[in-house]
C-alpha positions in Angstrom: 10.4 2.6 3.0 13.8 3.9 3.8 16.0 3.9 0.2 19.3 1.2 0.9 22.1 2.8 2.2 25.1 3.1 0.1 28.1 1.0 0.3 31.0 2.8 1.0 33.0 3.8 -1.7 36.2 2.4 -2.6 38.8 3.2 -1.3 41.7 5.3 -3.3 45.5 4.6 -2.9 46.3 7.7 -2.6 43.5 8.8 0.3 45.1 9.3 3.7 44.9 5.8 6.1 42.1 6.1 8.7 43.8 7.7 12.3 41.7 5.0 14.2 41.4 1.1 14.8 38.3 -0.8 13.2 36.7 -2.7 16.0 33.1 -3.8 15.1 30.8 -4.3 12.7 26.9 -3.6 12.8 24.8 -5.0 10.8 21.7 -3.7 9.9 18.9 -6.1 8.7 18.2 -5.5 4.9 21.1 -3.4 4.4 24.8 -2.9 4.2 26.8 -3.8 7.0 28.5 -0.8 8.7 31.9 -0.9 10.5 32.6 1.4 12.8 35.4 2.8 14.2 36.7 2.3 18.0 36.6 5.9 19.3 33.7 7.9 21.8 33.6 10.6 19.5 31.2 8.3 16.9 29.1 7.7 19.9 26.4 9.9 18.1 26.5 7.8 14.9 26.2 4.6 16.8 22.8 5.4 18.1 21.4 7.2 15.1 22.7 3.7 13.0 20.9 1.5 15.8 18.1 4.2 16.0 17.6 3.3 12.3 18.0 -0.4 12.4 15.0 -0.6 15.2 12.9 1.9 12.7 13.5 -0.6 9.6 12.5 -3.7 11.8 9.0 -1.9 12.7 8.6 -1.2 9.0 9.4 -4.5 7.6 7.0 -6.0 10.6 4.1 -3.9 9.0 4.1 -5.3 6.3 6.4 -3.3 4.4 3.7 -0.4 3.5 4.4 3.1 3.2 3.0 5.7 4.8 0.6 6.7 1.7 -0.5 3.1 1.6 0.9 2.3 -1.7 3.1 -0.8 -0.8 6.1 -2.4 -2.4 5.4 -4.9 -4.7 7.9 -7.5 -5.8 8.5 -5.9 -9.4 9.3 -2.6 -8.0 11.7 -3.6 -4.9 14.1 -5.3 -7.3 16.9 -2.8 -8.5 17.8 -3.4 -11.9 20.9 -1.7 -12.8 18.9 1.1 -14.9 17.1 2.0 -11.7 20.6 4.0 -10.5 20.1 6.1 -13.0 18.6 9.8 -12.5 15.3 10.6 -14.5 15.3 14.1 -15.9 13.0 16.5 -14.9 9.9 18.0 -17.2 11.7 21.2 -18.3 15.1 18.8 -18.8 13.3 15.9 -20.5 10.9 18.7 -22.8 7.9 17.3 -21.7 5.3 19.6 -22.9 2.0 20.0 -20.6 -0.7 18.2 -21.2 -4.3 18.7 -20.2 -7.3 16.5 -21.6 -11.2 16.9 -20.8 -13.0 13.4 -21.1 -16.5 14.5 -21.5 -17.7 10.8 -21.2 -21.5 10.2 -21.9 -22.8 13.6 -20.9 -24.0 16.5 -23.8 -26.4 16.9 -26.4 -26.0 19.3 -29.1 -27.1 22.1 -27.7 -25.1 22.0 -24.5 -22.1 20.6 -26.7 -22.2 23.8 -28.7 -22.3 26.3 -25.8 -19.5 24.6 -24.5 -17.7 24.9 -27.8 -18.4 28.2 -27.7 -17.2 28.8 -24.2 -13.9 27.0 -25.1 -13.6 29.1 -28.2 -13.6 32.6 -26.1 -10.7 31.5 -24.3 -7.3 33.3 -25.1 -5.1 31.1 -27.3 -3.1 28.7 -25.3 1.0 28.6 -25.9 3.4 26.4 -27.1 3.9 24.9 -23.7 0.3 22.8 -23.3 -1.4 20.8 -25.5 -4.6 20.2 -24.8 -7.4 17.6 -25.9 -10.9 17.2 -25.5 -13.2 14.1 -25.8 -16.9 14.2 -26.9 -19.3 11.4 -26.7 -18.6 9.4 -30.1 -21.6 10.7 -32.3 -20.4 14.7 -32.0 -17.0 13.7 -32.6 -17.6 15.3 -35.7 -19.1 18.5 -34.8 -16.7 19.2 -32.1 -13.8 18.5 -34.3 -15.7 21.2 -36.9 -16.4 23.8 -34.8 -13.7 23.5 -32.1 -10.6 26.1 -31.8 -7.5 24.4 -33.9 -5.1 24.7 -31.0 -7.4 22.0 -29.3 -6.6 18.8 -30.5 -10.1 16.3 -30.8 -10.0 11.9 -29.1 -12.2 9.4 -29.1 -13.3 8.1 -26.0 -12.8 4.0 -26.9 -11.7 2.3 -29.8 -11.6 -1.1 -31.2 -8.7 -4.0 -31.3 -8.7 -4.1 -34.8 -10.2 -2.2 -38.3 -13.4 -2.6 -39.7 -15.7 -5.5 -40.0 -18.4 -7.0 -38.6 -17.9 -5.2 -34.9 -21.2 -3.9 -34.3 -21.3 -0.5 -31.9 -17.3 -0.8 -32.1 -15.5 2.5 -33.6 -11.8 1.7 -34.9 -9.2 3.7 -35.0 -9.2 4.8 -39.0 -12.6 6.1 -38.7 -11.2 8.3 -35.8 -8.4 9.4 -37.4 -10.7 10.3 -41.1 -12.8 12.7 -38.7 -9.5 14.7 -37.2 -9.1 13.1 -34.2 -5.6 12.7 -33.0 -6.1 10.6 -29.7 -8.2 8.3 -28.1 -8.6 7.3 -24.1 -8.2 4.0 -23.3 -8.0 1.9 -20.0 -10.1 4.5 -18.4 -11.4 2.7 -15.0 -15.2 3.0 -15.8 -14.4 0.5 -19.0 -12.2 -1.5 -16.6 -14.8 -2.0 -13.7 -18.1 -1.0 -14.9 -19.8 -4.3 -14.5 -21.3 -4.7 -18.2 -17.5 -3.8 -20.0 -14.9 -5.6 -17.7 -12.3 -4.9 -20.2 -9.0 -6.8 -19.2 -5.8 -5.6 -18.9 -4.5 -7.3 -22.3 -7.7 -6.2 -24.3 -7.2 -2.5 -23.3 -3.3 -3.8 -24.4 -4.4 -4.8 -27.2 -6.7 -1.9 -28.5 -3.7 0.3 -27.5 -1.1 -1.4 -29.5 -3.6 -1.0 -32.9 -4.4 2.3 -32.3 -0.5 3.1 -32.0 0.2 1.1 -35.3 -2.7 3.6 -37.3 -0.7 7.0 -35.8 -3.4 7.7 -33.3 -1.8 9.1 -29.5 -3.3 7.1 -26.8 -4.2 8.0 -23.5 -3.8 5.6 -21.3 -5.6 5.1 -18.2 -4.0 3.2 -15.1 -5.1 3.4 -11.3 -5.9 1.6 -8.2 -9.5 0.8 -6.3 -10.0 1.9 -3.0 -9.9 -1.2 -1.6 -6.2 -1.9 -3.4 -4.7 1.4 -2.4 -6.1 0.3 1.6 -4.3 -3.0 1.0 -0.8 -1.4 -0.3 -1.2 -2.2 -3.7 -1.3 1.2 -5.6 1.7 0.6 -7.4 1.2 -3.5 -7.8 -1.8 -2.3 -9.7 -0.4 0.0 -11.6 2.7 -1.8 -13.1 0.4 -4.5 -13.7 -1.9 -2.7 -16.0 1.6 -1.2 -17.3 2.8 -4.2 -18.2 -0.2 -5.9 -20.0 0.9 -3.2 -22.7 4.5 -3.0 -22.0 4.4 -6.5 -24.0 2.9 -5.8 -26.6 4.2 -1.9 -27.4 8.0 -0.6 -28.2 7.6 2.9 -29.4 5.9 4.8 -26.5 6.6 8.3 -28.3 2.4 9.0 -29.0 1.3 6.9 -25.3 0.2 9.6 -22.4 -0.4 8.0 -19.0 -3.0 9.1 -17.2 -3.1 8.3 -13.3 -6.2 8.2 -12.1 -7.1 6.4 -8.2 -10.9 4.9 -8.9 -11.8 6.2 -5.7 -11.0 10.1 -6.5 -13.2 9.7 -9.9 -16.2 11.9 -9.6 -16.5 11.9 -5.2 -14.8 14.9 -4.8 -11.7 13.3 -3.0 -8.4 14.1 -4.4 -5.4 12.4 -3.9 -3.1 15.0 -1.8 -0.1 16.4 -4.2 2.7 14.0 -2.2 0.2 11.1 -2.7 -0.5 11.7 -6.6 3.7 12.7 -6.9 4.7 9.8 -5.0 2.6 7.3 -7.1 3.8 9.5 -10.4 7.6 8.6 -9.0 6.8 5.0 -9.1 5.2 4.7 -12.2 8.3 7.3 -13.9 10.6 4.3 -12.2 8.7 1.9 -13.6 9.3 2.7 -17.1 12.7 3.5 -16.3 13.5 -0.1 -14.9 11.4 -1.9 -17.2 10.7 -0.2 -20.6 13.6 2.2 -21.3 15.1 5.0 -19.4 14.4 7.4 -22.4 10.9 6.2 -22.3 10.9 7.4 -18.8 12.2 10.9 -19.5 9.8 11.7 -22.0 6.3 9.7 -21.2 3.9 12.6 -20.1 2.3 11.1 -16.6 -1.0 13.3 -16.2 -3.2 12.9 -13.0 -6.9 12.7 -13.3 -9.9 12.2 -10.1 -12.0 15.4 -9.3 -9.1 18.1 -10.6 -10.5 21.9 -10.4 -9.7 25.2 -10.7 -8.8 25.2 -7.1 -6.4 22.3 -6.5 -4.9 22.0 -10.2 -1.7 24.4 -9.9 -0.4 22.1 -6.3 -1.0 19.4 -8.3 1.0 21.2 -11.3 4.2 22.2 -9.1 4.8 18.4 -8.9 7.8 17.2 -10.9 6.5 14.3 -12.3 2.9 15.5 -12.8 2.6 16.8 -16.4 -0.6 17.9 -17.2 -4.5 16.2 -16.0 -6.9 14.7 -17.3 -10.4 16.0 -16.4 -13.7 14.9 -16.1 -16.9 17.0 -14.9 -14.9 20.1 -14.7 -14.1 19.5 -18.2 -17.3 20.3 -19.3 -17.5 23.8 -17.6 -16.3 27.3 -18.8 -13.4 27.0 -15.9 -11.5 24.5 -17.7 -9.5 26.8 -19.3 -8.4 27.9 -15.7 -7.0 24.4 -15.5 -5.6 24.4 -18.8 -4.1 27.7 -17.8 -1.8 25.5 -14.8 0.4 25.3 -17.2 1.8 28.6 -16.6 2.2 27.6 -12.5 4.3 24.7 -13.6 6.4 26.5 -16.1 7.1 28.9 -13.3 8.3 25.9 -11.4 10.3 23.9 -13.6 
């Protein structure tokens, strides 16, 4: 949708009266009215204002979608007075790069080690990226013992609370006594896979724990096909935002990690505008609803089929700062997607 039109800005006692009668006033529906002076010379403005009044009508008739499909929803057409406020870009707002490889339940020892391997051959990556791999849970271990040290080690899941009597649940201390220094949560396979269902406020809940024992938490929001059709991308988002908005204050160790369910693992990718215009709304989002410094420095990755091929687009976005990766994660050429890093440090 078109951004509101500014009101006119007051005006000073010491600007210079206006050489020409007021005479009407158009009012445009959903915005400011606009008064306009009485000469032929604004002839031109009078049609492009009307031109733009007609457009808004057709827009609000559809239903108030944008052209991506990602829709308005109620939370995010409401301007709270933080919203005026500019968010600072990457380089501005020191938001380092940040790629992460979620290996998900794929690897046995033998293939985890040649990958560790193949990871280990790689040149040493700068102080501009961190980067973060995930192995299955039982060669958490190894990989953390075998891995390069400039690659940080996360758990795939862990659980709402410490230990007890949680069978097949791994908490957060145990992660953190093996090395690891972050964990995924939220990821849309735990959300929709039929035999986990995990809720917005459980995944809330498990990232609010983690947080309180000093482990960084990925977090995983995104939108079904079938929402993103409807114009609900950023309804769906915000929503899975806010479950853990309620229950968590300091967002200094939380990543966010955009990922649309239906680019997961099919090959389709979101186009750059698409993934930076959802990016945009989440940024906003934080800005308007947790803290504007929150929104400044909260890393917003974008995850769903990223590859050597389309990762440094993706990387010139503003508010895309780093991926997290899937299948191409557990290839050799993941270092060439670590390496986008470079591509968006040439941009910033």
């Amino acid at each position: 949708l078109l951004s509101p039109l500014p009101s006119p800005p007051p005006a000073s006692p010491l600007a210079p009266r206006h050489q020409f009668a007021i005479s009407r006033v158009i009012d445009i529906p959903g915005q400011h009215n606009f008064i306009m002076p009485n000469t032929e010379k604004r002839a031109p403005l009078i049609i492009a204002v009307v031109a733009a009044s007609v457009l808004m009508l057709v827009m609000l008739s559809s239903g108030g979608k944008s052209s991506l499909g990602l829709g308005i929803s109620p939370r995010s057409s409401v301007r709270s007075p933080r919203m005026g406020r500019m968010v600072l870009t990457r380089a501005n707002a020191g938001r380092k790069f940040f790629v992460g490889g979620n290996w998900k339940s794929n690897g046995d020892r033998g293939s985890i080690k040649s990958l560790i391997e193949g990871l280990n051959s790689g040149a040493p990556v700068e102080e501009a990226v961190e980067v973060v791999v995930s192995p299955p849970a039982p060669y958490l271990d190894y990989t953390r013992q075998n891995l390069r040290k400039d690659f940080a080690v996360g758990g795939q899941n862990s659980w709402v609370t410490g230990q007890g009597a949680y069978t097949g649940e791994v908490c957060p201390e145990m992660l953190k006594d093996i090395g690891c220094e972050w964990v995924i949560l939220g990821h849309s396979e735990r959300r929709h896979l039929p035999d986990i269902k995990e809720s917005d406020e459980t995944i809330a809940a498990k990232t609010k724990y983690a947080l309180d024992n000093n482990l960084g938490v990925i977090l995983c929001i995104g939108e079904l096909l079938e929402e993103r059709e409807a114009g609900k991308t950023l309804e769906v988002c915000e929503r899975q935002m806010l479950a853990v908005a309620d229950k968590v204050k300091d967002w200094e160790k939380v990543v966010i990690a955009y990922e649309p369910v239906w680019a997961i693992g099919t090959g389709k990718v979101a186009t750059p505008e698409q993934a930076q215009e959802v990016h945009d709304g989440v940024r906003k989002w934080l800005n308007s609803n947790v803290s504007p410094e929150v929104a400044d420095k909260t890393r917003i990755l974008y995850g769903g089929s990223v590859n050597p091929d389309n990762c440094n687009e993706l990387a010139g976005k503003p508010d895309i700062d780093g991926f997290l990766v899937g299948g191409a994660s557990l290839k050799p050429d993941f270092l060439k997607i670590v390496d986008s890093y470079k591509h968006a440090a040439a941009l910033a």
